[in-house]
N, C-alpha and C positions, 0 to 999 in steps of 0.2 A: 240383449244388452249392448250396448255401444261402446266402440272397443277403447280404448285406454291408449293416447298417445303419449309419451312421454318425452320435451323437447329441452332444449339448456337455455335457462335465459326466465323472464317472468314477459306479462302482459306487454305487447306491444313491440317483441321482440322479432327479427326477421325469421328466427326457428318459426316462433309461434307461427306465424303468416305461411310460411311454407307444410308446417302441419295439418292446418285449416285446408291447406289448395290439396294436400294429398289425401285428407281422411274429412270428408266436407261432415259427414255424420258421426264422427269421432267425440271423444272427449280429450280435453289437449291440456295435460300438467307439465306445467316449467319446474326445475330443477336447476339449483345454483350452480353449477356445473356440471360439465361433460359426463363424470365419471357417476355421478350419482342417477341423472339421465338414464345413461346404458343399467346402472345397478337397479332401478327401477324394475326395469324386464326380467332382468335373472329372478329378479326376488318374485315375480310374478304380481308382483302391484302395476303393471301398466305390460301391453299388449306388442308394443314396437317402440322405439325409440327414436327419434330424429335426427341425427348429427349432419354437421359442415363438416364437408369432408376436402374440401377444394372451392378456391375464390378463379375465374377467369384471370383476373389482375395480379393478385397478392399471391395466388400458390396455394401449396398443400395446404391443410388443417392439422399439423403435425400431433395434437395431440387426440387427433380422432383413430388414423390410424397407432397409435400406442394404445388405446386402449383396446384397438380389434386385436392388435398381436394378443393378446392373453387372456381375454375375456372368452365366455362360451357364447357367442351371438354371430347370426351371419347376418350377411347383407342380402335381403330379400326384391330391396325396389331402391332405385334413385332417382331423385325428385334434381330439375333446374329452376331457380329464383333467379329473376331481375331483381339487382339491389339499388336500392337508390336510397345514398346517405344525406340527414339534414343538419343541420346543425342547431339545435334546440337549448334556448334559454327561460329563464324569467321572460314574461309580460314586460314590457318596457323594458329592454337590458339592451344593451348596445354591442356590437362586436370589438367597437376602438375600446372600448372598456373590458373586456376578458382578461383575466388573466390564469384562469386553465379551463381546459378542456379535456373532458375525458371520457374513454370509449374503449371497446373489445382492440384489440391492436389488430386483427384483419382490417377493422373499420378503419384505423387509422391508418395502416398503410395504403387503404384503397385510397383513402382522401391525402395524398401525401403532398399532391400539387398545390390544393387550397391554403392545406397549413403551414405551409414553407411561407406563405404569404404575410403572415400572422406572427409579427417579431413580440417577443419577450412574453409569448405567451407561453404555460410549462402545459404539454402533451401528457396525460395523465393514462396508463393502462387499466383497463377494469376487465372484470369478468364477463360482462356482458352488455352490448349496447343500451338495453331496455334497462338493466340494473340500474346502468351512468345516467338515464334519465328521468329515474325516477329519485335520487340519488341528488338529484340538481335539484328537485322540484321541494325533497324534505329541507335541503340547506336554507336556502331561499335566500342564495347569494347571487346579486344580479352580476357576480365577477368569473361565476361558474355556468359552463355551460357542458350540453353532450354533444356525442355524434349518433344519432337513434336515425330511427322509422319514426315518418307523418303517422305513423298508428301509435306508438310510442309518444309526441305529443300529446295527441288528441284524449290518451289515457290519463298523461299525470299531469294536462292543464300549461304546457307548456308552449310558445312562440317558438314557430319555425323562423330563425335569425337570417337564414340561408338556405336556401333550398338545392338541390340534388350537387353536394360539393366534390361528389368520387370522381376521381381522376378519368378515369373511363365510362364510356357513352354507352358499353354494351357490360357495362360490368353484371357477373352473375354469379351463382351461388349453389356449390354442388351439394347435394345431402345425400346419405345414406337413410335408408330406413331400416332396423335393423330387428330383426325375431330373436327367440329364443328355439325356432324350428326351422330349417336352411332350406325349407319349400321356395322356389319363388313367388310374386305376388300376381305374375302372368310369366307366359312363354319365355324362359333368357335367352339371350342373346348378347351377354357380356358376363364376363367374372372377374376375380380381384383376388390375386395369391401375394401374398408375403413371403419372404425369404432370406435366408443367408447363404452363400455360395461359398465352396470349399476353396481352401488358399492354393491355389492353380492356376497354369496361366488355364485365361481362355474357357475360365467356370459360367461366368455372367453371359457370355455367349451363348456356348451351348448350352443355358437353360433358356434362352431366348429361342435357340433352334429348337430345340426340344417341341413347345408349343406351336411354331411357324411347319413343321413337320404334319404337323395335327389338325391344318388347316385354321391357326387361331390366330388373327392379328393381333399386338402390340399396339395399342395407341396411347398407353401412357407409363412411363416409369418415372420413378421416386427412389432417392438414397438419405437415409437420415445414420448416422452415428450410432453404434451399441452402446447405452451406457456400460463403463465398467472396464470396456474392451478396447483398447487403443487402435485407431485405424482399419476399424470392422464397419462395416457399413450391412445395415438390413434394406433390404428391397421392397416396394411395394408396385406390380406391375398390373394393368387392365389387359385383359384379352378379348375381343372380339371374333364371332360365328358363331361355329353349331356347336353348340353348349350341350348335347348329347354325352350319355355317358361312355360311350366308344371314343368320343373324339377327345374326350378332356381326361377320363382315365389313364390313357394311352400317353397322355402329354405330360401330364405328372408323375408318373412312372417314370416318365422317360429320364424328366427334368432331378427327380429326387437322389441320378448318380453325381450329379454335381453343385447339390447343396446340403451345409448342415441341417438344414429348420427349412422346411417347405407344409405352406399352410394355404389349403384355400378357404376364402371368406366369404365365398358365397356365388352362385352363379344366380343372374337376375337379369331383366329386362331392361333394355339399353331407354333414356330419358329423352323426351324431344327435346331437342334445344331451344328455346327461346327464339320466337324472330325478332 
């Protein structure tokens, strides 16, 4: 049977596209968003899940890591996308004529240079690029347009107005692929812990030490707000090396005398980057 991907976004969506490149013999269901997505897996209706987890340009995907803090899913594989944003209206629709525009807010920050361009037009947030243009296409307002994927045209019959408008030339697109079993999908050689650190000085550190002891590089950290808790910050850190259970045991151990909540999410195989 062909296994069941489950990705956020409908037809023509940059998930979809990134699903198709990592499971070419897959079956690939969009979900209205993030969180139904990931629930998809638990419920055991779809096989892995696809999330943005991180833009090159725009940053985190804040609401992908909130949904690993609590959910039972690890991250088994990380896929890189080249994103390339259009700008898609009506057949004959003019750009001096828009008066909104609307898109996933990653999309809109990546394109933030284009649309600063674009006076008295109102910037609209939507759930999903692919959603916003299909969304333009039922209106059939030549005053509305989105920010989608040329695949995303070609689906709901729309004119690409403008072509690649993202601010950046090498902009990309990090995903998680994510199980309900924390195998990796080949050999790791990266992992991805979450965390709280106790109120001390000099905790965030030595969980940092902690891993750099273990032989495990740091190449990425994240702090977003607890809700609830004023001036709490959770962590979300990548490690790099031998993802072996001596070497990562040993580091989480070490790491768990100086935080409250320590979770790892998964050890997997490091992504080529795009050239």
């Amino acid at each position: 049977m062909r296994q069941v991907i489950a990705f956020p976004g409908t037809q023509g969506s940059f998930s979809e596209s990134a699903a198709k490149d990592a499971f070419p013999q897959g079956q690939w269901v969009g979900y209205p968003t993030f969180p139904e997505a990931a629930q998809a897996v638990i419920d055991c209706r779809a096989d892995y899940a696809l999330l943005p987890v991180e833009n090159s340009f725009a940053g985190v995907v804040l609401p992908t890591y909130a949904l690993l803090e609590k959910l039972p899913l690890y991250i088994v594989a990380e896929r890189m996308k080249p994103v390339r944003h259009q700008l898609l209206g009506l057949r004959g629709a003019r750009i001096d004529q828009l008066k909104q525009i609307a898109s996933h807010p990653q999309a809109i920050a990546q394109c933030d240079a284009f649309l600063s361009t674009l006076g008295g037009v109102q910037i609209v947030p939507s759930a999903n690029t692919a959603i916003s243009a299909r969304e333009v296409a039922l209106k059939g307002d030549p005053t509305c347009a989105a920010i989608a994927s040329e695949e995303a045209a070609e689906a709901f019959g729309l004119e690409i107005l403008r072509r690649n408008i993202q601010t950046s030339s090498i902009n990309t697109t990090r995903f998680f692929i994510l199980s309900r079993d924390k195998t990796p999908m080949a050999s790791p050689d990266k992992a991805t812990v979450v965390f709280t650190v106790n109120n001390e000085v000099g905790a965030l550190v030595r969980v940092l030490a902690s891993f750099a002891r273990s032989g495990l590089n740091m190449s990425r950290i994240e702090s977003r707000p607890v809700p609830e808790s004023t001036f709490t910050y959770f962590f979300s850190a990548d490690f790099e090396g031998e993802m072996d259970a001596e070497h990562l045991d040993r580091a989480m151990e070490e790491a768990s005398a100086y935080t409250q909540e320590l979770r790892l999410l998964g050890v997997y195989p490091r992504a080529k980057r795009p050239e």
